[in-house]
C-alpha positions in Angstrom: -35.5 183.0 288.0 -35.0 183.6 284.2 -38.4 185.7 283.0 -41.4 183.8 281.1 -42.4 184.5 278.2 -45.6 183.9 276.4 -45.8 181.0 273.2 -47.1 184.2 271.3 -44.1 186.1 272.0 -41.4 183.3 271.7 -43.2 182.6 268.3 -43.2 186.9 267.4 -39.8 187.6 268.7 -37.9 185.5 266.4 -40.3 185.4 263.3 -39.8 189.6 263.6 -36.0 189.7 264.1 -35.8 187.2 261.4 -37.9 189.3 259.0 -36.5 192.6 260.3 -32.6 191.4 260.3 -33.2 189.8 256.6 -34.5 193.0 255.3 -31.9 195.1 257.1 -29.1 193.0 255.8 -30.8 192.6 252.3 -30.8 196.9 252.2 -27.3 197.0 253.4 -26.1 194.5 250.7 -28.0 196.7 248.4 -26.0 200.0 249.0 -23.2 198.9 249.0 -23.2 196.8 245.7 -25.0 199.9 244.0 -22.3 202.3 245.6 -19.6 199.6 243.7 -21.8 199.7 240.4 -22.5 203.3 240.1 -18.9 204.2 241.2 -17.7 201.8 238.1 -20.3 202.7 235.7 -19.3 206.4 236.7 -15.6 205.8 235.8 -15.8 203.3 233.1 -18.3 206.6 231.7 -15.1 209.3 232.3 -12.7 207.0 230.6 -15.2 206.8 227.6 -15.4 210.6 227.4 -11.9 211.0 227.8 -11.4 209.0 224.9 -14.3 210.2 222.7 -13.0 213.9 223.3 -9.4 213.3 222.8 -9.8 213.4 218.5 -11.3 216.8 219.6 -9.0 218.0 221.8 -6.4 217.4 219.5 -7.9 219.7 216.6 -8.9 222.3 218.7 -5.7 223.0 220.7 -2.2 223.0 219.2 0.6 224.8 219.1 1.9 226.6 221.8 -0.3 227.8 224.8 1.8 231.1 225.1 0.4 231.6 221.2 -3.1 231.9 222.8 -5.2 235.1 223.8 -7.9 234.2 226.4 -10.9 235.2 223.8 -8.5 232.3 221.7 -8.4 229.4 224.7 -12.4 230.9 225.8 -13.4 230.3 222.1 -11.4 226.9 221.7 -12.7 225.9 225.2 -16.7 226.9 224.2 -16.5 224.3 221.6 -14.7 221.9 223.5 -17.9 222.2 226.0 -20.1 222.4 223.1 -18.9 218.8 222.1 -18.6 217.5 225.4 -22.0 218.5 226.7 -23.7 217.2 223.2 -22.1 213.5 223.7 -24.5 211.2 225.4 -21.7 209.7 227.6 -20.9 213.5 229.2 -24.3 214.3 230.8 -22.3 214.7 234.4 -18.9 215.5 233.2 -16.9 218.8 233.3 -13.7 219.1 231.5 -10.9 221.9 233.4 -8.0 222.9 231.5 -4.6 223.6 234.0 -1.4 225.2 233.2 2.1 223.2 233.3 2.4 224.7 237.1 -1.5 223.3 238.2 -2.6 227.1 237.8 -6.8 226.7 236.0 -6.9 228.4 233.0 -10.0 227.7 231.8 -12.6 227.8 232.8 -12.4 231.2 234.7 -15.1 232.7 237.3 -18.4 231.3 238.0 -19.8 228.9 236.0 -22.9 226.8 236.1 -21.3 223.4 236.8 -21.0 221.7 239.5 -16.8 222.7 239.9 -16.1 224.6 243.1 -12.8 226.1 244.0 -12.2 223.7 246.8 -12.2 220.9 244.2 -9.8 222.6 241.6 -7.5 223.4 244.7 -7.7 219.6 245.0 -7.2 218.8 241.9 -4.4 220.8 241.7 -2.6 219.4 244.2 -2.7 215.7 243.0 -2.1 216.5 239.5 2.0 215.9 239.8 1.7 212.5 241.1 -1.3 211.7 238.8 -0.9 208.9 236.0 -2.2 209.5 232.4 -5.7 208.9 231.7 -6.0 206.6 235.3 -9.3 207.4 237.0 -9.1 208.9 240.7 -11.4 209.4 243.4 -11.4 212.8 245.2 -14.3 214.0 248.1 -15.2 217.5 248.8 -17.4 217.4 252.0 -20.3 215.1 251.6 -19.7 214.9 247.9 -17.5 212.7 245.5 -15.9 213.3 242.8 -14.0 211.2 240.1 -11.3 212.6 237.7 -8.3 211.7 235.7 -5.8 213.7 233.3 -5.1 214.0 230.0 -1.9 215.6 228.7 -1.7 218.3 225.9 1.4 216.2 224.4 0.3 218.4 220.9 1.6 221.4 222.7 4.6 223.1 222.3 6.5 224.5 225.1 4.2 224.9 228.0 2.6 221.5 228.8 -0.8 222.2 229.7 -3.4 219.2 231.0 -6.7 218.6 230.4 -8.6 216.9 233.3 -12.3 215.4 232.8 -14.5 215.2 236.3 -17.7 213.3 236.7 -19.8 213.7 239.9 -20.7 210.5 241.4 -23.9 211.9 243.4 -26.2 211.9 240.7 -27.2 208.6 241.5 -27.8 209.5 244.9 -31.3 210.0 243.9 -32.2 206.9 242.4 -30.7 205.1 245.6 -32.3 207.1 248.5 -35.7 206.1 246.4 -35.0 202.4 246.2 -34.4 202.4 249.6 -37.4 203.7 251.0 -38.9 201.3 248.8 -37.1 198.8 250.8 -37.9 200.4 253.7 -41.5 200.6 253.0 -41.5 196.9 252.3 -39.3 195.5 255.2 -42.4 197.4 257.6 -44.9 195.7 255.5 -43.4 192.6 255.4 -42.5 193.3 259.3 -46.4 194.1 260.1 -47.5 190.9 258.0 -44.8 188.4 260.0 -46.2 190.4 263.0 -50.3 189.5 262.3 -48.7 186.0 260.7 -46.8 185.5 264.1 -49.6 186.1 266.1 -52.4 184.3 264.1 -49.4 181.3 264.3 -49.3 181.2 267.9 -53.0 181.4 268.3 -53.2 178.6 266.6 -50.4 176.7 268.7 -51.4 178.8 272.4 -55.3 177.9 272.1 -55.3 174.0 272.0 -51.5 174.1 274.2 -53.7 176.2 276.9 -56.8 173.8 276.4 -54.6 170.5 277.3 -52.9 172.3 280.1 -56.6 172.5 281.3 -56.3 169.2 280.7 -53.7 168.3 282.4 -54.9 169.8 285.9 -57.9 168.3 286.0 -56.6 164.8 285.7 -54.3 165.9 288.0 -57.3 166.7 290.6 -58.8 163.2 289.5 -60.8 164.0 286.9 -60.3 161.5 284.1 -63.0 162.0 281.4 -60.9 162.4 278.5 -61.3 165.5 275.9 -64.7 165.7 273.3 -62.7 169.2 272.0 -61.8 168.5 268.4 -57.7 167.7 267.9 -55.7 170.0 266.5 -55.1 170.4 262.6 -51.0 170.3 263.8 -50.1 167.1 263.5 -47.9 166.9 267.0 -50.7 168.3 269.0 -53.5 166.4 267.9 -51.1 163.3 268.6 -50.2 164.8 271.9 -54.3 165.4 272.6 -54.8 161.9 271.5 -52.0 160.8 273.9 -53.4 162.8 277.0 -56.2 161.0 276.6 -55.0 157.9 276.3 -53.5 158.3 279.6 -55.9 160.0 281.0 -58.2 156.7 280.0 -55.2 154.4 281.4 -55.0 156.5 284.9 -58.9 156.1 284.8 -58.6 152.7 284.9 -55.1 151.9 287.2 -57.4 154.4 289.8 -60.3 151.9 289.4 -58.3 149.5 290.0 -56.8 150.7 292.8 -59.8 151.2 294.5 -61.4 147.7 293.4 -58.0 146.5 295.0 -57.9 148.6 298.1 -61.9 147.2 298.8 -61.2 143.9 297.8 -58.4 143.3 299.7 -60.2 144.8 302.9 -63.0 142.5 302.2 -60.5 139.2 302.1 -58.5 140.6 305.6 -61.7 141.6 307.5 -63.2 137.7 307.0 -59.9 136.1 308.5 -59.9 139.0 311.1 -63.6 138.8 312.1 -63.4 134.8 312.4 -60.2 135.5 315.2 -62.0 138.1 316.7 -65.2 136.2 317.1 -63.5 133.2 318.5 -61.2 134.5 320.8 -63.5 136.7 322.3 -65.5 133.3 322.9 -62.7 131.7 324.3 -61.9 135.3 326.8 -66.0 135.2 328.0 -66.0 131.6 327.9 -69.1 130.9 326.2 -66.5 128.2 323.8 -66.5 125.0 325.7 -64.5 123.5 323.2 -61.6 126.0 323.3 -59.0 123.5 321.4 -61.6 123.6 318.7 -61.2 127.1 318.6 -58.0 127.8 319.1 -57.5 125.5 315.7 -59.9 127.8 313.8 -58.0 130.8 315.0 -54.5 129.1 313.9 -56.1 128.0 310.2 -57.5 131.7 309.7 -54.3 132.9 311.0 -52.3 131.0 308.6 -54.9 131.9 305.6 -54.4 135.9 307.1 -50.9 135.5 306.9 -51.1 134.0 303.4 -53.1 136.5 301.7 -50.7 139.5 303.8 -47.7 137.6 302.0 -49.5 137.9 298.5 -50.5 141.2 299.0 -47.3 142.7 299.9 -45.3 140.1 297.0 -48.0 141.7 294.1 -47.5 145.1 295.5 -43.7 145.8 295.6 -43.8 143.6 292.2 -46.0 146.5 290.6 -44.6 149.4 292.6 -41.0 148.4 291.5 -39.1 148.2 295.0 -38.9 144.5 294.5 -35.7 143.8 294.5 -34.5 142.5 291.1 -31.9 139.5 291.4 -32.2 138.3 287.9 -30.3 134.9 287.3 -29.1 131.9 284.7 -31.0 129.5 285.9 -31.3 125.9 284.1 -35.3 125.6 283.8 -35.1 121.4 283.9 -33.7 121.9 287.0 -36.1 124.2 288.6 -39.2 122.5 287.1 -38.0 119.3 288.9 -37.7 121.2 292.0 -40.9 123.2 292.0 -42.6 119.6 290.9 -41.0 118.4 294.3 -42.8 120.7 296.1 -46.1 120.6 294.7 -46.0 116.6 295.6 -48.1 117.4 298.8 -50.6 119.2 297.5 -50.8 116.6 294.7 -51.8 113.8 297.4 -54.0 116.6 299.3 -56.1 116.6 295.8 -56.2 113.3 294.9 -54.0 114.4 291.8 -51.5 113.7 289.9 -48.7 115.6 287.9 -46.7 115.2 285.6 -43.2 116.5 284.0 -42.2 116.4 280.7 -38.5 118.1 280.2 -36.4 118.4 277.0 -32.8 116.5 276.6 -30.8 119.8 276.3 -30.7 122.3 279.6 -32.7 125.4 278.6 -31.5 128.4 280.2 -33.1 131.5 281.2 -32.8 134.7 283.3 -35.0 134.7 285.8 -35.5 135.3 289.5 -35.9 131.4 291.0 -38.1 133.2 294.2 -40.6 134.9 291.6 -40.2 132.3 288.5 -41.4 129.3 291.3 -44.7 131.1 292.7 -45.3 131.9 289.2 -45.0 128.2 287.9 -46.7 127.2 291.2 -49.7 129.3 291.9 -50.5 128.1 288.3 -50.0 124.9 288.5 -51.8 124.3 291.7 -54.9 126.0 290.1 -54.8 123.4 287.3 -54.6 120.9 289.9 -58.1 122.0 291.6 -59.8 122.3 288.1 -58.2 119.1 286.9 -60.5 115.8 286.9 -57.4 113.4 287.4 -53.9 115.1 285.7 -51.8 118.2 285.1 -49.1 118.5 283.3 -46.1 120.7 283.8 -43.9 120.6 280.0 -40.8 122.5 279.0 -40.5 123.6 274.9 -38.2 125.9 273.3 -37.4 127.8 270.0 -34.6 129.9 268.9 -35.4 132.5 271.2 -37.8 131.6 273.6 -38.7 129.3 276.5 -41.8 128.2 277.3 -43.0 126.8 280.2 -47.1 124.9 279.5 -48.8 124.0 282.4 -52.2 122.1 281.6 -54.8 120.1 282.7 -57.8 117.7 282.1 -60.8 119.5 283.6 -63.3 121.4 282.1 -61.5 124.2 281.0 -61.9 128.1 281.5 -65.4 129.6 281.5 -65.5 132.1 278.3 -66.8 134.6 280.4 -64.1 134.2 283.0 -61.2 133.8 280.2 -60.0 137.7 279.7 -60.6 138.8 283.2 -58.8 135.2 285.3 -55.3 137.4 285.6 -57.1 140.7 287.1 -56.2 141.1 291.1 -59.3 139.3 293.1 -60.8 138.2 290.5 -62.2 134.8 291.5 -63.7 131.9 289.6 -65.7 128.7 291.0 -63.9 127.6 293.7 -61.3 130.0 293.9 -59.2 131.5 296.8 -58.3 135.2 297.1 -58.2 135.8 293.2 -54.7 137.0 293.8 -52.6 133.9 292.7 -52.7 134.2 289.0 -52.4 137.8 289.2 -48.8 137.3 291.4 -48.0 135.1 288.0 -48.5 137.6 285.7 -46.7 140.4 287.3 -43.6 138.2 288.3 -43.5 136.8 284.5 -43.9 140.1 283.2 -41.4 141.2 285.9 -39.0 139.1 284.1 -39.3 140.4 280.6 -41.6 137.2 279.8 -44.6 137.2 279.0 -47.9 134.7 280.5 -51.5 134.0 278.3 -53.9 131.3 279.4 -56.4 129.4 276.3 -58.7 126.4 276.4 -57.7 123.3 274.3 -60.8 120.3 273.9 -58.9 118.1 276.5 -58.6 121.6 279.2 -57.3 124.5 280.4 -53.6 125.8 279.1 -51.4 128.2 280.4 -47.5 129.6 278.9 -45.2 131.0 280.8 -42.7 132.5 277.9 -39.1 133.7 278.7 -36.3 135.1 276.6 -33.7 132.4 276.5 -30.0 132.8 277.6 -26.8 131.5 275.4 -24.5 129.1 277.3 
């Protein structure tokens, strides 16, 4: 099992490495750009020199070397220093003077500079191969060094060479400085993404940790939604509103439920009592009519059975295990059918129905099982609330089918109106309160849609379904 980690330290982790790396890459990027610039500031300086001290060089030294004492070259050299050192552009630079055989001639014995003898010996040994006035690189242990040559073409005889060195650590300072600047500031910046991080996550871990709370107790049934204040983040306080939204909608299915669950053991205990009573009459024989009895027992049987059928129709409607066999199915020929059907009830009543179709078949998909108790449970509760007629008629649009069932009678009682469609939920004169209810879920079932309204003539209900091309 891969290790959890805290919100706070998934939102530090990253927000520290980010800061951290940038800073680290930023510094690197830094070195190495002011290594490039000093290095060419340094030569582009030693080629500058080379050429400021070459008008020099040439008054100062001609002739023939052999023609010089070594007071002569010391004296010659001193100025030569004297000029170099007074020129702004020479501040680091060190000019050696070397025989035609790479032997140092001047100067001789310790100086002040910065030229050691492992440099000259160096030096020295690239000064066949070297190319006039090019500038070279050349390190002595930690330290580096560029140089480049300059021929005493004035000279007779004995060729000697001048050769002009600058030091490259001299910026070496100025760098290790600017980078523990940068140092300093990648640990500030590191310690303020750190308290940043942290404040970050508080703000994200307090109300995450509060709806978890939440969360478990609607879990353990307790559905009174939140009175916290939402979060200033926008996806959280949607998230808090959501929660309790749900919690609100679980709140209710679980009223529901239980309304259901007592409702429906109040409709089954009436059928059940009426059998019990009277066949225990019949097994005493206290009944001396037992035919009598035996037809209550067979009409509550039937009404037991009835309401069982409803039941278990609603529930695997709602549960989804019903088993979905959606169809094409031509509604002016199913209307006729289902009108067929309802002809014995009709007479029962004292009714009468009517159909009014359209010229064109109107198709839908639908399944014909759920789409006829639907049509039917609504119609026949028209019929008993109708003073002589209900009418079953069939309209459509572009897109939709719709399927009006209305009668004559007095209409819905406002007060009954928005709850007639609610599981045993019974008006005057009603049955189990579950017909309407079976309606709505088989409708809705089918990706349609049912509403009922009162008209001045009566009641109306629609049945609406998506309609199918040919």
């Amino acid at each position: 099992m891969n290790h959890i980690k805290s919100m706070k330290s998934k939102i530090r982790t990253p927000v520290l490495l980010l800061i951290v790396g940038f800073a680290f890459i930023t510094l690197l990027l830094f070195n190495v750009a002011m290594r490039i610039y000093v290095d060419n500031n340094a030569k582009n300086e030693l080629q500058s020199v080379s050429k400021t001290m070459e008008t020099v060089v040439k008054k100062e030294l001609t002739g023939n070397l052999r023609n010089y004492t070594t007071n002569n070259l010391k004296t010659a050299f001193t100025r030569l220093f004297k000029a170099l050192h007074t020129s702004k552009l020479a501040a680091n630079t060190e000019m050696l003077l070397y025989s035609r055989r790479q032997e140092l001639l001047y100067p001789q014995g310790e100086t002040d500079s910065f030229v050691n003898q492992q440099l000259v010996d160096k030096i020295a040994e690239q000064l066949p191969s070297m190319k006039e006035k090019k500038v070279y690189t050349i390190r002595t242990g930690n330290a580096k060094y560029f140089f480049l040559s300059y021929p005493l073409t004035n000279f007779t005889g004995d060729h000697p060479t001048i050769v002009f060195v600058a030091q490259a650590g001299e910026a070496n300072a100025l760098i290790r400085m600017i980078n523990l600047i940068l140092i300093c500031v990648m640990l500030l910046g590191a310690a303020f993404a750190a308290l940043l991080a942290n404040q970050l996550s508080a703000r994200i871990a307090k109300p995450v940790a509060e709806l978890c709370d939440l969360t478990k107790k609607i879990g353990k049934g307790e559905f009174s939604t939140s009175s916290q204040s939402a979060s200033d983040i926008l996806e959280l306080g949607l998230l808090h509103q959501s929660i309790n939204e749900m919690s609100a909608r679980l709140e209710a299915n679980d009223k529901s439920q239980k309304t259901f669950l007592q409702n429906a053991s109040h409709e089954l205990r009436t059928p059940l009592m009426s059998i019990q009573g009277y066949a225990e009459g019949i097994q005493s024989g206290v009944l001396p009519d037992v035919k009598h009895a035996a037809e209550i027992i067979n009409s509550e049987s039937k009404r037991l059975n009835t309401l069982v059928e409803e039941l278990l129709t609603l529930s695997r409607i709602e549960s989804q295990t019903y088993v979905r066999e959606l169809t094409v199915i031509n509604l002016c020929d199913v209307l006729k059918e289902y009108t067929q059907r309802l002809g014995g009830f009709v007479s029962k009543l004292q009714r009468r129905l009517t159909l009014t179709l359209s010229d064109t078949p109107v198709l839908v998909l639908a399944d014909d099982a759920l789409l006829s108790q639907a049509v039917m449970n609504i119609a026949s509760n028209c019929l008993r609330y109708a003073n002589t007629t209900a009418n079953i008629s069939l309209l459509q649009s572009k897109t939709d089918a719709v399927i009006r069932i209305t009668d004559d009678g007095a209409g819905i009682p406002e007060a009954d109106l928005p709850h007639i469609f609610e599981r045993f939920y019974k008006g005057t004169g009603g049955n189990f309160g579950l017909g309407l209810a079976i309606a709505k879920s088989a409708v809705e079932f089918m990706s349609g849609n049912v509403r009922a309204y009162n008209t001045e003539s009566g009641a109306v209900f629609e049945i609406t379904l998506p309609v199918q091309s040919e």
